[in-house]
Residue frames as a rotation matrix with the C-alpha (Angstrom) as fourth column:
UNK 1
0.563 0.826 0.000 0.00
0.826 -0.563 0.000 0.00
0.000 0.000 -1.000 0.00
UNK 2
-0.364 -0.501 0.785 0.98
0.458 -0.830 -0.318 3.45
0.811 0.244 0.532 -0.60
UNK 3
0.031 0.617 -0.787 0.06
0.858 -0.420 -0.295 5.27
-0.512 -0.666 -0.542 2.84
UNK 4
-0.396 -0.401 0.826 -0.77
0.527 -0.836 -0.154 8.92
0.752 0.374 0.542 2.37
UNK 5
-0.510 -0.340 -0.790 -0.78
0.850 -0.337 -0.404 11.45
-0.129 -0.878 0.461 5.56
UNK 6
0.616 0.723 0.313 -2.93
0.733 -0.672 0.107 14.58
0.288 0.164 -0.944 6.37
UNK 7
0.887 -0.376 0.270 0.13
-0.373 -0.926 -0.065 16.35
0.274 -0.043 -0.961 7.51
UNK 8
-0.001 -0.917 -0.398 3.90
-0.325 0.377 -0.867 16.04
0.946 0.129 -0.299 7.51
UNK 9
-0.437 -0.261 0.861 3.66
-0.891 -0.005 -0.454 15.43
0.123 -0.965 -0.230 11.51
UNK 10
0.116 0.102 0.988 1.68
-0.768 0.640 0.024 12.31
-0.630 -0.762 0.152 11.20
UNK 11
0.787 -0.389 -0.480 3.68
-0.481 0.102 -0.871 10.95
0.387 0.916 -0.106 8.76
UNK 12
0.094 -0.975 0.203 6.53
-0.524 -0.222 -0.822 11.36
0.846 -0.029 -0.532 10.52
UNK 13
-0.119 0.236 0.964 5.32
-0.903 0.378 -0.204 9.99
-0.412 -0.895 0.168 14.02
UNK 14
0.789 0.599 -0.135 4.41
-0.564 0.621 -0.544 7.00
-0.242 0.505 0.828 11.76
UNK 15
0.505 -0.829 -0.240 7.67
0.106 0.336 -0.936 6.27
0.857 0.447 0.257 10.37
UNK 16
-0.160 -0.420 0.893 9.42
-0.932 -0.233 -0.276 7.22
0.324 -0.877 -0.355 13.99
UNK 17
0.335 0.283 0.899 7.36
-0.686 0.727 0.027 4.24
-0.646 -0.626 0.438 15.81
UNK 18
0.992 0.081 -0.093 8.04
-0.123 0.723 -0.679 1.77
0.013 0.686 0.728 12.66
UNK 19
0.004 -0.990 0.142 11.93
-0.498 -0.125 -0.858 2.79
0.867 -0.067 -0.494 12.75
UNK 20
-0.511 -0.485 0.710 12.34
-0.859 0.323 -0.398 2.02
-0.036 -0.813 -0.581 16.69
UNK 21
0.627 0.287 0.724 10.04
-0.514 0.851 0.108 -1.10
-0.585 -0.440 0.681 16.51
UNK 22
0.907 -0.395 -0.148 12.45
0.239 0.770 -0.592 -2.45
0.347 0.501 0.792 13.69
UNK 23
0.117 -0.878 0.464 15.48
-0.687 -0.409 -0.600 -1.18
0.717 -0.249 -0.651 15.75
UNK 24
-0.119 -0.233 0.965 14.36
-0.954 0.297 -0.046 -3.02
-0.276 -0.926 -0.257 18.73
UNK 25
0.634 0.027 -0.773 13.88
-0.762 -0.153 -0.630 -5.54
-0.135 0.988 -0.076 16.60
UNK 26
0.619 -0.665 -0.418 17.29
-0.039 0.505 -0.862 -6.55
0.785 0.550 0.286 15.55
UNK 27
-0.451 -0.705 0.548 18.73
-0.784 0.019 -0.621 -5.90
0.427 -0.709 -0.561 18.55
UNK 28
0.365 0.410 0.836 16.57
-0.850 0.513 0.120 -8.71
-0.379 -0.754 0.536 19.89
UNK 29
0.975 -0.201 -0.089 17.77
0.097 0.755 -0.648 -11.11
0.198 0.624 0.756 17.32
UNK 30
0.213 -0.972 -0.095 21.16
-0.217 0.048 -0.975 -9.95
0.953 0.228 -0.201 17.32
UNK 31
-0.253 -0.222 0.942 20.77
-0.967 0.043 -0.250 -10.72
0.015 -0.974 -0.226 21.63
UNK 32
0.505 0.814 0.287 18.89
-0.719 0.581 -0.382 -13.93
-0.478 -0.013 0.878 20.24
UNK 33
0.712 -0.593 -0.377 21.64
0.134 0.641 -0.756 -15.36
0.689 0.488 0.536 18.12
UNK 34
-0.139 -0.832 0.538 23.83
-0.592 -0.366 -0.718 -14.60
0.794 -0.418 -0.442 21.09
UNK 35
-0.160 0.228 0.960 22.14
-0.910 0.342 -0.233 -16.69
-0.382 -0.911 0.153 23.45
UNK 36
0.914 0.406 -0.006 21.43
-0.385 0.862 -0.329 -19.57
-0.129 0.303 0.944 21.11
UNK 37
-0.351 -0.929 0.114 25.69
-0.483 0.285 0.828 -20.22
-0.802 0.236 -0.549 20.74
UNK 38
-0.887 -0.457 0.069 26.38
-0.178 0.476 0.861 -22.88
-0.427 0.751 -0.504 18.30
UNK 39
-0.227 0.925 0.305 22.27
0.944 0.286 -0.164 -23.47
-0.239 0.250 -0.938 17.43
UNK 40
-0.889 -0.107 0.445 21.04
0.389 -0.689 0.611 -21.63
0.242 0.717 0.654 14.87
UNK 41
-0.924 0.204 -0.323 18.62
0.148 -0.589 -0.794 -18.52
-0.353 -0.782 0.514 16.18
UNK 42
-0.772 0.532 -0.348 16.55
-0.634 -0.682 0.365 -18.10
-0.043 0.502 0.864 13.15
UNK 43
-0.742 0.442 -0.504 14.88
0.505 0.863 0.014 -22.18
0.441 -0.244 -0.864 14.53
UNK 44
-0.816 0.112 -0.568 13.84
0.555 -0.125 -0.822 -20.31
-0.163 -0.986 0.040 17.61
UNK 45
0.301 0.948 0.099 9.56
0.940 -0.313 0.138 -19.22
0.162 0.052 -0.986 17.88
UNK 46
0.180 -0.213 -0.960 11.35
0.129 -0.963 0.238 -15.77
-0.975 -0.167 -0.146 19.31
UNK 47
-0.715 -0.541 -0.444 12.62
-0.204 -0.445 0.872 -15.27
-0.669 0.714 0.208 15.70
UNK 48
-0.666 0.679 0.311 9.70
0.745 0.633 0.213 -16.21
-0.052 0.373 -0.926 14.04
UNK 49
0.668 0.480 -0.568 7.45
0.570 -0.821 -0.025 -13.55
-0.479 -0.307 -0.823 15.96
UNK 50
-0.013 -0.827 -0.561 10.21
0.324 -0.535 0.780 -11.12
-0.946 -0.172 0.276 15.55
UNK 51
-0.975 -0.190 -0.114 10.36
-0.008 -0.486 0.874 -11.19
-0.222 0.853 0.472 11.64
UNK 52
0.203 0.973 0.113 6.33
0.979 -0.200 -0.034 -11.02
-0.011 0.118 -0.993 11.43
UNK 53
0.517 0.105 -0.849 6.83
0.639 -0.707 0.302 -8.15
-0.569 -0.699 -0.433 13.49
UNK 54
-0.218 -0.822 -0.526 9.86
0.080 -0.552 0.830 -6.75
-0.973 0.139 0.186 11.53
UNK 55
-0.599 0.457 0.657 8.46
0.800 0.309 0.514 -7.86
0.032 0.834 -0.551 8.19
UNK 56
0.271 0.920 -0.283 5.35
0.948 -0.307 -0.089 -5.64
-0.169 -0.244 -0.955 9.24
UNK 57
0.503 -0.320 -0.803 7.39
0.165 -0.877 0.452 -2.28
-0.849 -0.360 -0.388 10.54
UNK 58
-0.734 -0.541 -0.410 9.87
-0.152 -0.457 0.876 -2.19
-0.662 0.706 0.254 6.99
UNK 59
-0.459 0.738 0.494 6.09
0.845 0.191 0.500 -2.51
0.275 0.647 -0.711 4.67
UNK 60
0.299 0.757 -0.582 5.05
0.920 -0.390 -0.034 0.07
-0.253 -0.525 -0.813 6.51
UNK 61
-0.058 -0.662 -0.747 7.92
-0.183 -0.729 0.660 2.38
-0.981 0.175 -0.079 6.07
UNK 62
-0.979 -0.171 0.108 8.15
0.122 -0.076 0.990 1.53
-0.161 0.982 0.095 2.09
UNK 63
0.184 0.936 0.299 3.98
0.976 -0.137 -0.172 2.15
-0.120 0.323 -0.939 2.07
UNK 64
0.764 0.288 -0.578 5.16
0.358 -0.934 0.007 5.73
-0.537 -0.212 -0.816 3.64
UNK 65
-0.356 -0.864 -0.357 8.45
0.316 -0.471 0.824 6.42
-0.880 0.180 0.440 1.36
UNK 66
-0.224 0.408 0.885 6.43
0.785 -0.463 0.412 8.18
0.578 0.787 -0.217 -1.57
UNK 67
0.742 0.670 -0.026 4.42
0.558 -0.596 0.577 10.36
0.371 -0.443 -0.816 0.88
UNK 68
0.762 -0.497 -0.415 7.93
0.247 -0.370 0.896 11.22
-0.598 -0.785 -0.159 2.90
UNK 69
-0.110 -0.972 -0.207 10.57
0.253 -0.229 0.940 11.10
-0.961 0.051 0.271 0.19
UNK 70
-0.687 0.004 0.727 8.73
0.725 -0.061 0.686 12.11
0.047 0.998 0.038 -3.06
UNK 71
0.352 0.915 -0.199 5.79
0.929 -0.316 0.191 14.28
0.112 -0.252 -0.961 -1.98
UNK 72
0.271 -0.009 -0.963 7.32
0.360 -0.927 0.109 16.95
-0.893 -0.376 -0.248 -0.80
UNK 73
-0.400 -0.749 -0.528 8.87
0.255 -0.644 0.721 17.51
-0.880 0.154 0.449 -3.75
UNK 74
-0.901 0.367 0.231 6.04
0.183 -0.162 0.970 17.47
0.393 0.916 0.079 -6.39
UNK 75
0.300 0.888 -0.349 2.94
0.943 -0.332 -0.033 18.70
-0.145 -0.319 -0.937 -4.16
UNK 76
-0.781 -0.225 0.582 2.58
0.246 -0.968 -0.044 22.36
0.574 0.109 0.812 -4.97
UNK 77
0.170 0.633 0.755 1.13
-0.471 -0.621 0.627 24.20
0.865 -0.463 0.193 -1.89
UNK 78
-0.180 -0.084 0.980 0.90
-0.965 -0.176 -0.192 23.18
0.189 -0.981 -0.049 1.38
UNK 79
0.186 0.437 -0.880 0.43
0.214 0.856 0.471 19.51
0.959 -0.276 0.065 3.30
UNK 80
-0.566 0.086 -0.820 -0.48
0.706 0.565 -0.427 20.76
0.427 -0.820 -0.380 6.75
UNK 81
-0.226 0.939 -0.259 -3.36
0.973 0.232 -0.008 22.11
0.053 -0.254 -0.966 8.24
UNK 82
-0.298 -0.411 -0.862 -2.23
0.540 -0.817 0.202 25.40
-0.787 -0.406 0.465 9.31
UNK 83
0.543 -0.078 0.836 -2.25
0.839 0.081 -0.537 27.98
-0.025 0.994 0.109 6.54
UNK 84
0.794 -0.554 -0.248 0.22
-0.294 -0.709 0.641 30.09
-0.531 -0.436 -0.726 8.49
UNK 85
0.856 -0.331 -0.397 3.41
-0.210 0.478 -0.853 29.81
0.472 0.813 0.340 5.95
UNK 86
-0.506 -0.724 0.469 6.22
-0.854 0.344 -0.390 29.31
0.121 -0.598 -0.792 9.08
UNK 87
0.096 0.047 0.994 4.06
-0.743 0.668 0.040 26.23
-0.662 -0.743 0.099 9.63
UNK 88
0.948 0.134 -0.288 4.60
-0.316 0.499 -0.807 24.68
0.035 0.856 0.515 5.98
UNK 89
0.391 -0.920 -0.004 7.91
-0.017 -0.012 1.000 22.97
-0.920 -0.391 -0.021 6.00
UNK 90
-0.076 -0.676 -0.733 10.20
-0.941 -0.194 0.276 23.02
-0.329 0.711 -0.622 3.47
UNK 91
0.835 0.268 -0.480 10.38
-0.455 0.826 -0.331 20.19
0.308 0.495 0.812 1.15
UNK 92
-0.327 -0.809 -0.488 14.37
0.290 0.405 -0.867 19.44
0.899 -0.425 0.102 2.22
UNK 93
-0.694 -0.260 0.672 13.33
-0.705 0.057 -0.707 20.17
0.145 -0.964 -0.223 5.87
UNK 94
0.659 0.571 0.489 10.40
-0.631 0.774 -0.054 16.84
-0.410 -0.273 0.870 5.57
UNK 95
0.821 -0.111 -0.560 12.60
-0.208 0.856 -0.474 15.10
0.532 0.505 0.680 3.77
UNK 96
-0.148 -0.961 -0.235 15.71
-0.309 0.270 -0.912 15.16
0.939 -0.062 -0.337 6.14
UNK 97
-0.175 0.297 0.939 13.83
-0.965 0.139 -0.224 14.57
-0.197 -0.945 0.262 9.26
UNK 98
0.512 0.359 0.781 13.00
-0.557 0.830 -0.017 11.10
-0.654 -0.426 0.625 7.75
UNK 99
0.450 -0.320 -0.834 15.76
-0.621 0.559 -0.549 9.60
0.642 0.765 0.053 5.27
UNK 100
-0.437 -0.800 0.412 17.57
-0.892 0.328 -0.310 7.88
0.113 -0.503 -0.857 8.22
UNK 101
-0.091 0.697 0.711 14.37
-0.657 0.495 -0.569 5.91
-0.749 -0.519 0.413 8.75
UNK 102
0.748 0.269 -0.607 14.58
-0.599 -0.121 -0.791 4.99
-0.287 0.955 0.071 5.23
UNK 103
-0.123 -0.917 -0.378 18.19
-0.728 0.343 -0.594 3.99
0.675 0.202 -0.710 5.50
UNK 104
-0.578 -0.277 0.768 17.43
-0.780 0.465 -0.419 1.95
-0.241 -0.841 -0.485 8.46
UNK 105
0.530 0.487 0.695 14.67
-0.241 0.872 -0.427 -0.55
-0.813 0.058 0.579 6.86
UNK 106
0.697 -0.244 -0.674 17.33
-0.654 0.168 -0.738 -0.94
0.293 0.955 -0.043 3.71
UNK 107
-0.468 -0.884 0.023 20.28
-0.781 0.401 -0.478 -2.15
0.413 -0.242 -0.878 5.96
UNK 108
0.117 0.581 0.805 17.06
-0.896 0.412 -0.167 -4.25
-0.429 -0.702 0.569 7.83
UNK 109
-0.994 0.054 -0.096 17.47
0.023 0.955 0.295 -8.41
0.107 0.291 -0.951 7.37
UNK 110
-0.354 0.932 0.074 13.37
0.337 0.201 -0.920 -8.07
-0.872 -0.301 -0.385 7.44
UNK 111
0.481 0.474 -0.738 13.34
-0.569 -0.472 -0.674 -6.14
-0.667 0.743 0.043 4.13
UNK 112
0.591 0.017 0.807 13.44
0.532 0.743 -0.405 -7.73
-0.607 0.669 0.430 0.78
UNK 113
-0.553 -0.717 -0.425 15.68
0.373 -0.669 0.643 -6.76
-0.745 0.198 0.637 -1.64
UNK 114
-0.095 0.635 0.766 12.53
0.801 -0.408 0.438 -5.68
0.591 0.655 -0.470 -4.04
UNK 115
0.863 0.456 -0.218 12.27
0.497 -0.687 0.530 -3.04
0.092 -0.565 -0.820 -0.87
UNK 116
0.059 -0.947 -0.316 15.64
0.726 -0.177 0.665 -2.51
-0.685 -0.268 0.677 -0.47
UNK 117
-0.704 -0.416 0.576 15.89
0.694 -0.229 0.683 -1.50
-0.152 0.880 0.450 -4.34
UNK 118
0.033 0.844 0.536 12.81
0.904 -0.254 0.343 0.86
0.426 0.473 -0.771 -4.02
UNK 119
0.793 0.066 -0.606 13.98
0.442 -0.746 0.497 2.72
-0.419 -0.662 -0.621 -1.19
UNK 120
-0.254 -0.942 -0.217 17.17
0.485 -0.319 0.815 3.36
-0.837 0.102 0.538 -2.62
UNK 121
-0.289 0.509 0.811 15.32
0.726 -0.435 0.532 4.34
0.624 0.742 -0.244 -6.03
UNK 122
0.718 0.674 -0.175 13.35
0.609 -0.486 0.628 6.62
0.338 -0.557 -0.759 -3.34
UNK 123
0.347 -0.559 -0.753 16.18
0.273 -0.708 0.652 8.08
-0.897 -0.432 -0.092 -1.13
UNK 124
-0.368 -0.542 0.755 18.21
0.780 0.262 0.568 8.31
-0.506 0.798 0.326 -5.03
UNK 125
0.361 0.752 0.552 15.50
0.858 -0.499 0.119 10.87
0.365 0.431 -0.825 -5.87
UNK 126
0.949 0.096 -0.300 15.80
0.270 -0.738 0.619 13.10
-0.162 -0.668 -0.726 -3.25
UNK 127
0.078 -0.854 -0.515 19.33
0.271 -0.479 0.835 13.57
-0.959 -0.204 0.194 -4.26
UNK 128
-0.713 -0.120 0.691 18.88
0.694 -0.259 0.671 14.21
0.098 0.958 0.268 -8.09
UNK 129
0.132 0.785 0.605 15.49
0.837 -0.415 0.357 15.74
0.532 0.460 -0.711 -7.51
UNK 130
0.974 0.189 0.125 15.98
0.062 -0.754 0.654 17.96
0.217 -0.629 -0.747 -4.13
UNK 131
0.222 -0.878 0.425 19.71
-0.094 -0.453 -0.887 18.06
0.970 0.158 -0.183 -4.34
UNK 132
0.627 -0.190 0.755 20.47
-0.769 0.000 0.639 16.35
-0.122 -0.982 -0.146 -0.87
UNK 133
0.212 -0.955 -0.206 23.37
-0.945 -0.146 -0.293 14.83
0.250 0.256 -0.934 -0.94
UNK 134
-0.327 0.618 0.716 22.85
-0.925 -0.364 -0.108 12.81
0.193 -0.697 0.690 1.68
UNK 135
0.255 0.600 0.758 20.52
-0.378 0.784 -0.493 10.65
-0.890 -0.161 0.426 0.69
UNK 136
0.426 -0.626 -0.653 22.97
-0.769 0.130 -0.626 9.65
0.477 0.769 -0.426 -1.86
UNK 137
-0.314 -0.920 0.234 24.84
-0.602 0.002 -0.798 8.70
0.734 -0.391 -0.555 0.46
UNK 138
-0.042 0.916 0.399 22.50
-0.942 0.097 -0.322 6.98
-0.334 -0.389 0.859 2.72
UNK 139
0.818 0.569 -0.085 21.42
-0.547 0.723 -0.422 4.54
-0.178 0.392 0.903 0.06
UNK 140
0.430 -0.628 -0.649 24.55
-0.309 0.573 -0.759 3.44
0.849 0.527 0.052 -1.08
UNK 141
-0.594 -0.522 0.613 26.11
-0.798 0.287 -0.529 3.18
0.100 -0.803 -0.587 2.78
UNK 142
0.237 0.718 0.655 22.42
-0.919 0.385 -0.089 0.98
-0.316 -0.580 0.750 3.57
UNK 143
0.851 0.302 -0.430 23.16
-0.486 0.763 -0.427 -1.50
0.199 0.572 0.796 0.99
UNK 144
0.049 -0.910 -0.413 26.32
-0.538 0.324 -0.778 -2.56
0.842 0.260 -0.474 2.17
Protein backbone atom coordinates (compact mmCIF):
# COMPACT_ATOMS: atom_id res chain seq x y z
CA UNK A 1 0.00 0.00 0.00
CA UNK A 2 0.98 3.45 -0.60
CA UNK A 3 0.06 5.27 2.84
CA UNK A 4 -0.77 8.92 2.37
CA UNK A 5 -0.78 11.45 5.56
CA UNK A 6 -2.93 14.58 6.37
CA UNK A 7 0.13 16.35 7.51
CA UNK A 8 3.90 16.04 7.51
CA UNK A 9 3.66 15.43 11.51
CA UNK A 10 1.68 12.31 11.20
CA UNK A 11 3.68 10.95 8.76
CA UNK A 12 6.53 11.36 10.52
CA UNK A 13 5.32 9.99 14.02
CA UNK A 14 4.41 7.00 11.76
CA UNK A 15 7.67 6.27 10.37
CA UNK A 16 9.42 7.22 13.99
CA UNK A 17 7.36 4.24 15.81
CA UNK A 18 8.04 1.77 12.66
CA UNK A 19 11.93 2.79 12.75
CA UNK A 20 12.34 2.02 16.69
CA UNK A 21 10.04 -1.10 16.51
CA UNK A 22 12.45 -2.45 13.69
CA UNK A 23 15.48 -1.18 15.75
CA UNK A 24 14.36 -3.02 18.73
CA UNK A 25 13.88 -5.54 16.60
CA UNK A 26 17.29 -6.55 15.55
CA UNK A 27 18.73 -5.90 18.55
CA UNK A 28 16.57 -8.71 19.89
CA UNK A 29 17.77 -11.11 17.32
CA UNK A 30 21.16 -9.95 17.32
CA UNK A 31 20.77 -10.72 21.63
CA UNK A 32 18.89 -13.93 20.24
CA UNK A 33 21.64 -15.36 18.12
CA UNK A 34 23.83 -14.60 21.09
CA UNK A 35 22.14 -16.69 23.45
CA UNK A 36 21.43 -19.57 21.11
CA UNK A 37 25.69 -20.22 20.74
CA UNK A 38 26.38 -22.88 18.30
CA UNK A 39 22.27 -23.47 17.43
CA UNK A 40 21.04 -21.63 14.87
CA UNK A 41 18.62 -18.52 16.18
CA UNK A 42 16.55 -18.10 13.15
CA UNK A 43 14.88 -22.18 14.53
CA UNK A 44 13.84 -20.31 17.61
CA UNK A 45 9.56 -19.22 17.88
CA UNK A 46 11.35 -15.77 19.31
CA UNK A 47 12.62 -15.27 15.70
CA UNK A 48 9.70 -16.21 14.04
CA UNK A 49 7.45 -13.55 15.96
CA UNK A 50 10.21 -11.12 15.55
CA UNK A 51 10.36 -11.19 11.64
CA UNK A 52 6.33 -11.02 11.43
CA UNK A 53 6.83 -8.15 13.49
CA UNK A 54 9.86 -6.75 11.53
CA UNK A 55 8.46 -7.86 8.19
CA UNK A 56 5.35 -5.64 9.24
CA UNK A 57 7.39 -2.28 10.54
CA UNK A 58 9.87 -2.19 6.99
CA UNK A 59 6.09 -2.51 4.67
CA UNK A 60 5.05 0.07 6.51
CA UNK A 61 7.92 2.38 6.07
CA UNK A 62 8.15 1.53 2.09
CA UNK A 63 3.98 2.15 2.07
CA UNK A 64 5.16 5.73 3.64
CA UNK A 65 8.45 6.42 1.36
CA UNK A 66 6.43 8.18 -1.57
CA UNK A 67 4.42 10.36 0.88
CA UNK A 68 7.93 11.22 2.90
CA UNK A 69 10.57 11.10 0.19
CA UNK A 70 8.73 12.11 -3.06
CA UNK A 71 5.79 14.28 -1.98
CA UNK A 72 7.32 16.95 -0.80
CA UNK A 73 8.87 17.51 -3.75
CA UNK A 74 6.04 17.47 -6.39
CA UNK A 75 2.94 18.70 -4.16
CA UNK A 76 2.58 22.36 -4.97
CA UNK A 77 1.13 24.20 -1.89
CA UNK A 78 0.90 23.18 1.38
CA UNK A 79 0.43 19.51 3.30
CA UNK A 80 -0.48 20.76 6.75
CA UNK A 81 -3.36 22.11 8.24
CA UNK A 82 -2.23 25.40 9.31
CA UNK A 83 -2.25 27.98 6.54
CA UNK A 84 0.22 30.09 8.49
CA UNK A 85 3.41 29.81 5.95
CA UNK A 86 6.22 29.31 9.08
CA UNK A 87 4.06 26.23 9.63
CA UNK A 88 4.60 24.68 5.98
CA UNK A 89 7.91 22.97 6.00
CA UNK A 90 10.20 23.02 3.47
CA UNK A 91 10.38 20.19 1.15
CA UNK A 92 14.37 19.44 2.22
CA UNK A 93 13.33 20.17 5.87
CA UNK A 94 10.40 16.84 5.57
CA UNK A 95 12.60 15.10 3.77
CA UNK A 96 15.71 15.16 6.14
CA UNK A 97 13.83 14.57 9.26
CA UNK A 98 13.00 11.10 7.75
CA UNK A 99 15.76 9.60 5.27
CA UNK A 100 17.57 7.88 8.22
CA UNK A 101 14.37 5.91 8.75
CA UNK A 102 14.58 4.99 5.23
CA UNK A 103 18.19 3.99 5.50
CA UNK A 104 17.43 1.95 8.46
CA UNK A 105 14.67 -0.55 6.86
CA UNK A 106 17.33 -0.94 3.71
CA UNK A 107 20.28 -2.15 5.96
CA UNK A 108 17.06 -4.25 7.83
CA UNK A 109 17.47 -8.41 7.37
CA UNK A 110 13.37 -8.07 7.44
CA UNK A 111 13.34 -6.14 4.13
CA UNK A 112 13.44 -7.73 0.78
CA UNK A 113 15.68 -6.76 -1.64
CA UNK A 114 12.53 -5.68 -4.04
CA UNK A 115 12.27 -3.04 -0.87
CA UNK A 116 15.64 -2.51 -0.47
CA UNK A 117 15.89 -1.50 -4.34
CA UNK A 118 12.81 0.86 -4.02
CA UNK A 119 13.98 2.72 -1.19
CA UNK A 120 17.17 3.36 -2.62
CA UNK A 121 15.32 4.34 -6.03
CA UNK A 122 13.35 6.62 -3.34
CA UNK A 123 16.18 8.08 -1.13
CA UNK A 124 18.21 8.31 -5.03
CA UNK A 125 15.50 10.87 -5.87
CA UNK A 126 15.80 13.10 -3.25
CA UNK A 127 19.33 13.57 -4.26
CA UNK A 128 18.88 14.21 -8.09
CA UNK A 129 15.49 15.74 -7.51
CA UNK A 130 15.98 17.96 -4.13
CA UNK A 131 19.71 18.06 -4.34
CA UNK A 132 20.47 16.35 -0.87
CA UNK A 133 23.37 14.83 -0.94
CA UNK A 134 22.85 12.81 1.68
CA UNK A 135 20.52 10.65 0.69
CA UNK A 136 22.97 9.65 -1.86
CA UNK A 137 24.84 8.70 0.46
CA UNK A 138 22.50 6.98 2.72
CA UNK A 139 21.42 4.54 0.06
CA UNK A 140 24.55 3.44 -1.08
CA UNK A 141 26.11 3.18 2.78
CA UNK A 142 22.42 0.98 3.57
CA UNK A 143 23.16 -1.50 0.99
CA UNK A 144 26.32 -2.56 2.17
Amino acid sequence: PVYRFMCHWAGTLHDSCHSVTLLMLQDMCRCLAYLSGEDDYRTKPEYAEALAMGTHAVKSLVGSAWFALEYPFTYVGGNNHSTSPESIPTPQGVVITSMSMFSLAIASDFATEEQREYLQAKLQFVADEGGIAQADTLARVSAT
